[in-house]
Structure formats: structure tokens, C-alpha cells
C-alpha positions as CSV (number, residue, x, y, z in Angstrom):
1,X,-15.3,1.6,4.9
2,X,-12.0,1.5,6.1
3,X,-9.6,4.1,5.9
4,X,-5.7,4.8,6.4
5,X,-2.7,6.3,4.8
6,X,0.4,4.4,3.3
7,X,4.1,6.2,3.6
8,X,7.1,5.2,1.6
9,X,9.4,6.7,4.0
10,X,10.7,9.5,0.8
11,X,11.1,12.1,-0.4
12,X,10.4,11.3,-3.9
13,X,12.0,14.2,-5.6
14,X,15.3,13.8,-3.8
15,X,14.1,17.3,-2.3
16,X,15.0,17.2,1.9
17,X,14.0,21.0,2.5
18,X,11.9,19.8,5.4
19,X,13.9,17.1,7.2
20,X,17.2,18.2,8.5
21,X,18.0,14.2,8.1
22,X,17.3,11.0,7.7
23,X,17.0,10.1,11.5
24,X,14.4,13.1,11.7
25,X,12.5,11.8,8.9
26,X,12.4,8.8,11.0
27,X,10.9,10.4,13.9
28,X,8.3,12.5,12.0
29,X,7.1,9.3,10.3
30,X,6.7,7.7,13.6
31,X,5.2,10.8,15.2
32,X,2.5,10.4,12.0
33,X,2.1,6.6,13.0
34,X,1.3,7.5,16.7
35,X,-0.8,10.4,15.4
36,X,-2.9,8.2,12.9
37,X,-3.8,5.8,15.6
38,X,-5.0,8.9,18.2
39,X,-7.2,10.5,15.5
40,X,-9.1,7.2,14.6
41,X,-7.5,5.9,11.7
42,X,-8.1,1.9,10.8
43,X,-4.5,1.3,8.8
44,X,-1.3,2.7,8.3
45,X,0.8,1.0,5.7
46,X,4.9,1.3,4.9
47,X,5.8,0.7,1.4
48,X,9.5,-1.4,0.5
49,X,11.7,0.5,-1.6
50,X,15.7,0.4,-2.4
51,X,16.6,3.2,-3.6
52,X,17.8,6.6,-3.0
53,X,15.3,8.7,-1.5
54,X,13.5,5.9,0.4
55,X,14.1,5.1,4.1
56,X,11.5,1.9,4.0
57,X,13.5,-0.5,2.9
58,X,12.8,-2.8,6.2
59,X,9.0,-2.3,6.4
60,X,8.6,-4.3,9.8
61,X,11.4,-2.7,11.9
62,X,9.3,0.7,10.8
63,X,5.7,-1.4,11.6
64,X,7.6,-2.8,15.0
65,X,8.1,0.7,16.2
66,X,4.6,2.2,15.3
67,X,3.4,-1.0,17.6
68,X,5.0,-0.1,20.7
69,X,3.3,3.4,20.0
70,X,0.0,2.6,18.9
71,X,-2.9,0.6,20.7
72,X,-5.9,0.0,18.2
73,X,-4.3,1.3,14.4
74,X,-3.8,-2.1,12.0
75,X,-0.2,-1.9,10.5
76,X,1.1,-3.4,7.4
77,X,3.1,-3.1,4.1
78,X,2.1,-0.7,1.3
79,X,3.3,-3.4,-0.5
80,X,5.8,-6.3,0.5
81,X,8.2,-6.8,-2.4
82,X,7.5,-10.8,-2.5
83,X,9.3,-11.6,-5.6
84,X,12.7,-10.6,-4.3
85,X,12.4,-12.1,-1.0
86,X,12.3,-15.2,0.9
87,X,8.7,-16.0,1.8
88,X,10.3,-17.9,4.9
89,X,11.6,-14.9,6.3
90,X,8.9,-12.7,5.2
91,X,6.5,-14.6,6.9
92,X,8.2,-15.0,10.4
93,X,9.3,-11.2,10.2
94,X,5.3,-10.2,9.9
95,X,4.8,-13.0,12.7
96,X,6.7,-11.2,14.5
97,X,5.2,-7.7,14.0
98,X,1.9,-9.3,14.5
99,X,2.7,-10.9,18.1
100,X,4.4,-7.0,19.2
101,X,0.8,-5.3,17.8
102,X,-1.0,-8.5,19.7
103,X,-2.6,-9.0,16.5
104,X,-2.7,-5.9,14.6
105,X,-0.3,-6.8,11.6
106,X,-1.4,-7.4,8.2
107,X,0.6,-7.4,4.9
108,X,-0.2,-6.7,1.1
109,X,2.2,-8.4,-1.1
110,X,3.2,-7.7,-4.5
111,X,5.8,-7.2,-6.8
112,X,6.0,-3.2,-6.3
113,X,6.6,-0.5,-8.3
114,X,10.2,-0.3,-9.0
115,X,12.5,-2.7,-10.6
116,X,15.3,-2.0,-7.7
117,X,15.3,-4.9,-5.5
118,X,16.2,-7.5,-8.5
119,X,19.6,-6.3,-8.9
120,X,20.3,-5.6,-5.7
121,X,19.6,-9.0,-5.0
122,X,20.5,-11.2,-7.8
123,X,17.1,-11.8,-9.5
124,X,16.5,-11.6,-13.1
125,X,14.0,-10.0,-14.7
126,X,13.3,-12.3,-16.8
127,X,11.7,-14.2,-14.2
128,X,9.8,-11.1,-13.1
129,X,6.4,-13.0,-13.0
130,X,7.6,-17.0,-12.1
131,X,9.3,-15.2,-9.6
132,X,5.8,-13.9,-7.9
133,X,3.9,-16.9,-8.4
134,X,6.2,-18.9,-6.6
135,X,7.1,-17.5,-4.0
136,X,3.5,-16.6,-3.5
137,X,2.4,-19.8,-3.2
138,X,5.0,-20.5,-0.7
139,X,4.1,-17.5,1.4
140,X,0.5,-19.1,1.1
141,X,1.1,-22.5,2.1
142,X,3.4,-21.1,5.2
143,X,0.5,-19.2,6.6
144,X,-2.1,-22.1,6.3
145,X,0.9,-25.1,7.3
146,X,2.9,-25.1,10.5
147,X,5.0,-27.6,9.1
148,X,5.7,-27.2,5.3
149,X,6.9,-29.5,2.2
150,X,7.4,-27.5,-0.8
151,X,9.6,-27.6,-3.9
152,X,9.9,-24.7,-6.2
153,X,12.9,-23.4,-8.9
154,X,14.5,-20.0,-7.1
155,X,14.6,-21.3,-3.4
156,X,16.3,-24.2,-1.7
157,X,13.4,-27.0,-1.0
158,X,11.3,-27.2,2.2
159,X,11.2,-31.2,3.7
160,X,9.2,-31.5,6.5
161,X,10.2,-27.9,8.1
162,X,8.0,-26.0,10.7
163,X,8.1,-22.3,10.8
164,X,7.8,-20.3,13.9
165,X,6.9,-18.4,15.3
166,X,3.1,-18.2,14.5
167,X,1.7,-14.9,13.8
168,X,-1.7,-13.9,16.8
169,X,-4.3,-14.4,14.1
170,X,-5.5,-17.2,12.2
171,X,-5.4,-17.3,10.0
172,X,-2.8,-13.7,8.7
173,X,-4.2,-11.5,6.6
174,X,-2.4,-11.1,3.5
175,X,-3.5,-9.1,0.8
176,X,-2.5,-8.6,-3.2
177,X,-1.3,-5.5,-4.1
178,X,-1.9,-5.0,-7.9
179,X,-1.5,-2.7,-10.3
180,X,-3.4,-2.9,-13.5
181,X,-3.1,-6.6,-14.6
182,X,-5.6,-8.9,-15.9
183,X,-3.6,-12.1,-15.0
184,X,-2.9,-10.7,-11.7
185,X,-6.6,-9.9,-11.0
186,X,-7.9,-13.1,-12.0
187,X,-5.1,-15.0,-9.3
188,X,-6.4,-13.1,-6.7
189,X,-10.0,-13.8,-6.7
190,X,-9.0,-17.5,-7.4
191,X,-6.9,-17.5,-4.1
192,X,-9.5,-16.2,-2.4
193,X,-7.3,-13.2,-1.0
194,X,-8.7,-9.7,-0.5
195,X,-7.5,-7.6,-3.8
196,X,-5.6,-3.8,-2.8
197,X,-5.7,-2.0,-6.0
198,X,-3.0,1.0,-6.8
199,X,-4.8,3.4,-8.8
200,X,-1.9,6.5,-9.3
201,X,-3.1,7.9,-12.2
202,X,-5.9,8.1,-15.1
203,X,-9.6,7.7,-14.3
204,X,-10.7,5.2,-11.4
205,X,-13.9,3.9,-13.0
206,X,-11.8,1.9,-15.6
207,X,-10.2,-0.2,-13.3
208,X,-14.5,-1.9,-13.0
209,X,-13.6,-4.6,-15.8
210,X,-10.4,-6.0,-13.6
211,X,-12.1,-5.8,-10.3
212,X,-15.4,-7.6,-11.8
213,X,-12.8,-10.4,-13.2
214,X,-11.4,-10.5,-9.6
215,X,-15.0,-11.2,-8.3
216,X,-15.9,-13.7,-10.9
217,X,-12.8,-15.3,-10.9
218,X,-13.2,-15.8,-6.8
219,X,-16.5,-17.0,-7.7
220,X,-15.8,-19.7,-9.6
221,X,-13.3,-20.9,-6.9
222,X,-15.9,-21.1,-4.3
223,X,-15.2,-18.0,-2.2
224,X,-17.8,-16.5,-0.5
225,X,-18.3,-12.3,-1.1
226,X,-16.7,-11.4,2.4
227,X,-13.4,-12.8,1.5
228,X,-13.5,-10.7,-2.1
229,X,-12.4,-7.6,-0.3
230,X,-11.5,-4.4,-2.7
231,X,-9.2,-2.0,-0.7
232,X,-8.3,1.7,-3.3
233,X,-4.7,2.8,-2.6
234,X,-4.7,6.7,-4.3
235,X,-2.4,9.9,-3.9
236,X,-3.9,12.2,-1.8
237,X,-4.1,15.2,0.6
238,X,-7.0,16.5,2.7
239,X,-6.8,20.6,3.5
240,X,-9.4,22.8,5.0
241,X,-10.8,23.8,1.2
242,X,-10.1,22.3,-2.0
243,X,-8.3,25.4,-3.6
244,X,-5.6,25.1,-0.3
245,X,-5.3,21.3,-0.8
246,X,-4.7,21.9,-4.4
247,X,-2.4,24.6,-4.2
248,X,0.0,23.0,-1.7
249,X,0.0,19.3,-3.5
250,X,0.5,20.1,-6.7
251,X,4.2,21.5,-7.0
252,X,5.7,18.7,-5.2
253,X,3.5,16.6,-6.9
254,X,4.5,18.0,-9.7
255,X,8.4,17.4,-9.2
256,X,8.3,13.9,-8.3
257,X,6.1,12.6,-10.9
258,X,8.5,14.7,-13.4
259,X,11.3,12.8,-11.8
260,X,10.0,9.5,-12.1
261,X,8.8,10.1,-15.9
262,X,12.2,11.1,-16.7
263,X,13.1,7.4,-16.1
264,X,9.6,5.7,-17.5
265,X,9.4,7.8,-20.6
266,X,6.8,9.9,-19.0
267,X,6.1,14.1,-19.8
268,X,6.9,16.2,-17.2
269,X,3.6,17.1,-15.6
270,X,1.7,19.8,-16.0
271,X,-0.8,22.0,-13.9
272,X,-3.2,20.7,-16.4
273,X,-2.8,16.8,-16.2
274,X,-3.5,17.6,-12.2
275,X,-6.1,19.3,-13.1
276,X,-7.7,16.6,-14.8
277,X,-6.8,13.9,-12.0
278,X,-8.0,16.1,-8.9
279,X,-11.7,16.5,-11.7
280,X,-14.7,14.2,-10.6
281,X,-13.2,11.4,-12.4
282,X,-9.2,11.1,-11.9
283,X,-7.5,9.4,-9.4
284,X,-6.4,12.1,-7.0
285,X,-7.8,12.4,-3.6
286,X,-6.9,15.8,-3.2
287,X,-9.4,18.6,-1.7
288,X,-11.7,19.5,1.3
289,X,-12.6,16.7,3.3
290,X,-16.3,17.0,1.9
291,X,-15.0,17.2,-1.7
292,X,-12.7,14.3,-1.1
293,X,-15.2,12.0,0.7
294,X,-17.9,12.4,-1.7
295,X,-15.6,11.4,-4.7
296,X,-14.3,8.6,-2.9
297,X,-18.2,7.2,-2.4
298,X,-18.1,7.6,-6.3
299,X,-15.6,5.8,-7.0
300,X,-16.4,3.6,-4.6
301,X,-19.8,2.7,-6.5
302,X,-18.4,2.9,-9.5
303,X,-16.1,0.2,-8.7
304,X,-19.2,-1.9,-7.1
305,X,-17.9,-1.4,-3.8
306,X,-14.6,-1.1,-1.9
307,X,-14.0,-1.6,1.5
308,X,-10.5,0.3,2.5
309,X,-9.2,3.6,1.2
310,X,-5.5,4.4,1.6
311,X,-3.9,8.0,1.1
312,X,-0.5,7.9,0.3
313,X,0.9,10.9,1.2
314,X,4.5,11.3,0.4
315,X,4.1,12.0,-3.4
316,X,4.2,16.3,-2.9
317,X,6.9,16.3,0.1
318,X,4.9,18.2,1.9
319,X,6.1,18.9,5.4
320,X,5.5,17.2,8.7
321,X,3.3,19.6,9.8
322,X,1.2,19.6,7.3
323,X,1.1,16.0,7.2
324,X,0.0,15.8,10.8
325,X,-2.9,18.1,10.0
326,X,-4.0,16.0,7.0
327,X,-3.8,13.1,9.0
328,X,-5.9,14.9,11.3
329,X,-8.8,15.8,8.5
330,X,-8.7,12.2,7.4
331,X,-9.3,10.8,10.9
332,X,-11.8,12.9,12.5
333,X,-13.8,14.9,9.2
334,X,-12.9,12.7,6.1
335,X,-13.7,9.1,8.0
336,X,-17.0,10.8,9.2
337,X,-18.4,11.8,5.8
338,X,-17.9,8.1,4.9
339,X,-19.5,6.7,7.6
């Protein structure tokens, strides 16, 4: 099994108590890159947001950086916001990355978790899912075509255009990033494209049904079992014992997920509620490295088998230091115990 951690860049709260800026921020989260790739690591992955808070709103210039730093560590987006970009430039932008890593660069697209982007560049959300589909396709048919025909509703046609440059491997890997979908399940297993499933909150084992409609639905379309990857992005944090993981995650945790409520119609959470998602069941990955490996081999079987876990780290606003040593645990004690 795979494993790796995926940043947004933020401070989710709006709290900077441990950065004195954004330009040191920077630098931290490029220290963690460089650090991810010495301790063993398989995959560190920057997210896409717009908003206040965020500094990853251009994924590959972040990715680009880690690759000059970085020999063996596979870099991509945590995900790529695909509906409110053009797959053109998408595509020659992780080409690009992927040529600087000699071959290291992946990407998981989706339509992420905020509605940001849209406004900021002239989408409607009324097209939230046409939107995705198309440009998905187009995305698709750039990797697989050098030379591309294509007609669609929300972006000037293609007539006989080649794209360049052309990423190391062939063919790219692109993933979907989903959330909890049916529909969007189902279109990944029919594509054929390895499936990275967000699981934030509630109990892991429910997401089963979806991921067994992925695998049916990829099936059906003739792709063979190796191609059906299932990758588990979850919040976590890795400490010498449970209780000191716990105790450190949870009021920043705490905050943000507060934060974001107030705009989703959430509660503000409580130490119960994390309770409950750091239990045997919930979607935290947040203890010991022995606590947090063997519940990630549960929910790995309970899920019929996964083959990438990502920690995503940002969520408490910890501090660098204590990211470096989580990283650490993950690399060399965590990735062990899964081995």
C-alpha cells in the first residue's frame, strides 16, 4: 500500500500563529515536500483552493519546486479543480511538471470542495456537473491524442490541434477525486481511471456500496482489476502515543471544522464528535503509528481493498515542527506497519 500526505497550503481557521508569513509558509511546506521524499514517502499531493487562507492556488508551480528538491517522491494535485479550468492548459502545465520530476507527476482531478473558483472565473453553477463531464472528457482525449478534434459547449472547439509538450509517461496518470457520489463513482470505473476517495468525516465502511459500484461499473466496461485502483484521502496526524496525537489535533481541528460549518450549516464541533471519528470506525487517522496503521488495514478490508492512503495534514494548524515529525512517523514507523 501506498502512502503520502496531501497539503492545501492553509491555515484553515484563518489562524497564522505559527508562520510569520506567507512566504515562510511557503518554505515550510517545501521543507515538508523535501522531508517526505527523505523519510520514504510514495506521494505528496497539493490541493487547489481560491480563497483566503489558502496559498495553493497554482498546484504545479508548488509541485515544480518540490521536483527540483526531491528524487524518488511522486507529486500531484490533492485535487485539480477541472471544472473551472481549461483541460488544455491543465494538461500541458502537469506535462510540464511531469518532464521537471522525469516522470514523477500525477494528477487527481475533480471538482473540489469549495464553490470558489466559479465566480472567480465566470462559471455558473448551474452547470456545476456538465461542466466536469466535459471538460473531463477533453482532459481524457488530450492525454491518449497528440493531435485532438473535439467540440464541446463551455470551451472554444479543437480542429485538428496538437498539444505539447507530452508529459514522460504514457500514458499520465490521472486519477478521480470524489466525494460521495453515486453518479460520480459509477463514471469512474466506466473510464477505467483509478478512483481517490475523500472520506473527511462519518464512518469509512459506508463508503463499500460506492466503491463496489466503481468496481462493477469498470467491469462491465472491460477494465481489468489493476486499473480499478482505490486510493483513501483522510485527516490525520501520527504522534508518539494516541493520547499526544489526540490532544494536539483536536483544538485546531476543532476551530476549522467550526469555521467551515459556519458557512455549510454545520454544528460547531465538539470534543465528542472527535471522539467518535478518531473510535475504531470514524474517519480520522489520528494516533500512534501502531493505532493508526492497524485501523487503516481495517478500513482497508472493509473497503475490499485500497491501494494509497493520503494524510492530509493542515486541518489542526499544527506547526511546522510538528509536521516534520509526523511526516517522520508516517515515513519510517506508520509505512512499516503496513507493509
Amino acid at each position: 500500500m501506498e502512502v503520502g500526505i496531501d497539503s492545501f497550503a492553509a491555515r484553515m481557521s484563518g489562524n497564522n500563529e505559527w508562520a510569520a508569513n506567507d512566504t515562510v509558509a511557503m518554505a515550510e511546506l517545501l521543507e515538508r515536500m523535501e522531508h517526505a521524499d527523505k523519510v520514504g514517502l510514495d506521494y505528496f499531493g497539493i490541493g487547489e483552493h481560491h480563497r483566503k487562507g489558502f496559498l495553493d492556488s497554482a498546484p504545479t508551480v508548488i509541485m515544480a519546486a518540490a521536483a527540483a528538491r526531491t528524487s524518488r517522491i511522486r507529486l500531484g494535485s490533492a485535487v485539480t479543480v477541472l471544472s473551472a479550468a481549461d483541460p488544455v492548459r491543465v494538461f500541458q502545465s502537469h506535462a510540464t511538471l511531469d518532464l521537471i520530476s522525469a516522470g514523477r507527476a500525477e494528477m487527481v482531478a475533480g471538482r473540489g470542495s469549495f464553490i470558489d473558483a466559479y465566480p472567480l472565473f465566470g462559471l455558473d453553477l448551474n452547470d456545476y456537473d456538465e461542466l466536469f463531464i466535459e471538460k473531463l472528457e477533453l482532459l481524457l482525449q488530450i492525454r491518449d491524442q497528440e493531435t485532438v478534434t473535439w467540440k464541446g459547449r463551455f470551451r472554444p472547439a479543437l480542429q485538428n490541434q496538437t498539444i505539447y509538450p507530452r508529459p514522460h509517461q504514457n500514458p499520465f496518470p490521472i486519477w478521480l477525486g470524489v466525494g460521495g457520489t453515486r453518479q460520480s463513482f459509477i463514471r469512474a470505473g466506466m473510464l477505467g481511471l483509478p478512483l481517490m476517495v475523500a472520506i473527511i468525516g462519518g464512518e469509512t465502511h459506508r463508503f463499500r456500496p460506492l466503491i463496489d459500484l466503481y468496481r462493477q461499473a469498470g467491469q462491465v466496461a472491460g477494465h481489468s482489476p489493476e486499473k480499478l485502483k482505490v486510493g483513501l484521502h483522510s485527516l490525520g496526524y501520527v504522534a508518539n502515543t494516541t493520547k499526544e496525537a489526540h490532544d494536539a489535533f483536536f483544538p485546531g481541528y476543532a476551530a476549522s471544522m467550526t469555521r467551515i460549518g459556519k458557512e455549510r450549516g454545520w454544528p460547531p464541533t465538539t470534543r465528542a464528535h472527535f471522539e467518535a471519528q478518531v473510535g475504531p470506525t470514524g474517519a480520522l487517522l489520528v494516533g500512534s503509528a501502531e493505532d493508526v496503521a492497524t485501523k487503516i488495514l481495517r478500513h482497508a478490508e472493509a473497503l475490499g481493498g485500497i491501494s494509497r492512503v493520503t494524510f492530509q495534514l493542515d486541518t489542526a494548524e499544527l506547526p511546522h515542527a510538528k509536521l516534520m515529525e509526523t511526516i517522520e512517523l508516517i515515513g519510517k514507523s506508520l509505512k512499516a506497519k503496513l507493509a
